[in-house]
C-alpha positions, 0 to 999 in steps of 0.5 A: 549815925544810925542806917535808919530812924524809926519813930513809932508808938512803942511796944510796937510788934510790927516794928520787930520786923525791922529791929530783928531783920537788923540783928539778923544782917548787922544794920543800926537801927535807932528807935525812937518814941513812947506809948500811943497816950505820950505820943500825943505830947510829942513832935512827930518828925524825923528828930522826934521828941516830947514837946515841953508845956510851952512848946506844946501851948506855941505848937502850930504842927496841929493835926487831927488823930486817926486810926489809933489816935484821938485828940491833936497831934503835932507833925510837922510839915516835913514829917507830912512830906516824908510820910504822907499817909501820917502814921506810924510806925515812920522810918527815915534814911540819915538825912531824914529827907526819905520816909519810909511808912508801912511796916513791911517796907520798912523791914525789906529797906532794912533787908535790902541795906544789910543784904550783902551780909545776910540775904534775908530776901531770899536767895535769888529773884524767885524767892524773893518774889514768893517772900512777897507772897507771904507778906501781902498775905500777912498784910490782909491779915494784919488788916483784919488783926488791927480793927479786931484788935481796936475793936477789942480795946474799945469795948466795940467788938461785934460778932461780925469784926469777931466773925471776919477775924476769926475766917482771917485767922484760919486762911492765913495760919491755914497758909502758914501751916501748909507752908511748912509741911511736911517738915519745913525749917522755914516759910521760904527756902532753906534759911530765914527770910522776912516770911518768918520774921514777919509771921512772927511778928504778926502773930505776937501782936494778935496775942493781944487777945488774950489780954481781952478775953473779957470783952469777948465774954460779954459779947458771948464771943469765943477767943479765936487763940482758944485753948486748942488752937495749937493743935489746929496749926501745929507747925505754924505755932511750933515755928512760932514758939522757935523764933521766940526763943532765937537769939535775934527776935528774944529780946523784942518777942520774950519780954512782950509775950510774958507781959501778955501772959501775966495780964491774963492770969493776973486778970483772967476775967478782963 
């Protein structure tokens, strides 16, 4: 039995953050779950699976689709009472009986159970206080980054979700930057800790713009990840481009990132 299940619409960057801490500190982490269109057809619940055309056409788990998501979704009752805000990325104790929701808890519950092995919260309480700092601050960004993101999607991006992206876009790698000057290894302290991993993993999600530097166009938009944006943060990019190569976040960041790549050159006008 794995430590924690998570159940999620996949590929999903922001569940790296709990599949790479657990490469780091050796804690089994299970995922499950699809594409956000499939995930329409699935039960959303700790033992979450598609649903047959029957069990689909009997289902009374019928809820109303947020942020993200359209249409009906199946989650049961159990689901609602572990995650109650009913989104994903959800994770689960074994039991299925705690949920844990947002994706920053979920990779600090996975920190705090492999803690012992690997202190990815830092070395003491300092430390893992200013670890904190760094990951309420990737949430105001991540914030920013999904209604962007969407709006991007949809066709709907305006010059004022492009203006506030963009102003976000620059405080947050602004921050990211001074962290490590002069010559700083990592974010926080002299390892690893969630700082990195969670910058890491926030950022790939962002290049996703690249993918859309069509919509951007017609808006007469620029790209915020612009042909020079590595040299306004260069040792934010610079420790970007080292932890996608690391042996624990390759396997999640590699495959993503070349997709992306491929879809702009492939596609360069979408």
């Amino acid at each position: 039995m794995s430590d924690l299940r998570i159940f999620s619409y996949l590929p999903n960057p922001r569940i790296w953050k709990a599949t790479i801490a657990a490469r780091l500190c050796g804690v089994d982490v299970e995922v499950r779950g699809s594409s956000p269109k499939e995930l329409q057809s699935w039960l959303w619940d700790f033992d979450a699976h598609p649903l047959s055309g029957s069990e689909l056409a009997r289902s009374a788990d019928n809820k109303t689709g947020k942020v993200g998501f359209t249409g009906t979704l199946h989650k049961t009752d159990a689901f609602m009472e572990a995650h109650p805000f009913g989104t994903v990325p959800a994770a689960f104790s074994p039991d299925g009986k705690t949920g844990i929701f947002e994706s920053n808890s979920i990779m600090r519950a996975v920190a705090r159970l492999g803690e012992k092995r690997v202190p990815l919260y830092g070395r003491d309480s300092y430390e893992a206080a200013r670890v904190d700092s760094f990951l309420d601050a990737s949430l105001v960004f991540a914030r920013d980054a999904q209604i962007y993101l969407l709006s991007l999607i949809s066709g709907k991006v305006s010059p004022e979700i492009h203006s506030r992206m963009r102003d976000g876009f620059k405080v947050y790698m602004g921050g990211i930057n001074q962290a490590l000057s002069p010559e700083r290894e990592f974010i926080v302290g002299e390892s690893l800790t969630l700082a990195d991993i969670c910058f890491a993993a926030e950022l790939a999600l962002f290049f996703n713009e690249k993918a859309r530097k069509g919509e951007l166009l017609k808006k007469n938009l620029e790209t915020i990840l612009h042909d020079g944006v590595e040299s306004e943060y260069p040792l934010a990019f610079a420790h970007f481009a080292r932890l996608s190569k690391h042996a624990s976040f390759a396997p999640d960041m590699e495959p993503y990132l070349k997709k992306i790549e491929l879809s702009r050159t492939t596609h360069p006008g979408r």
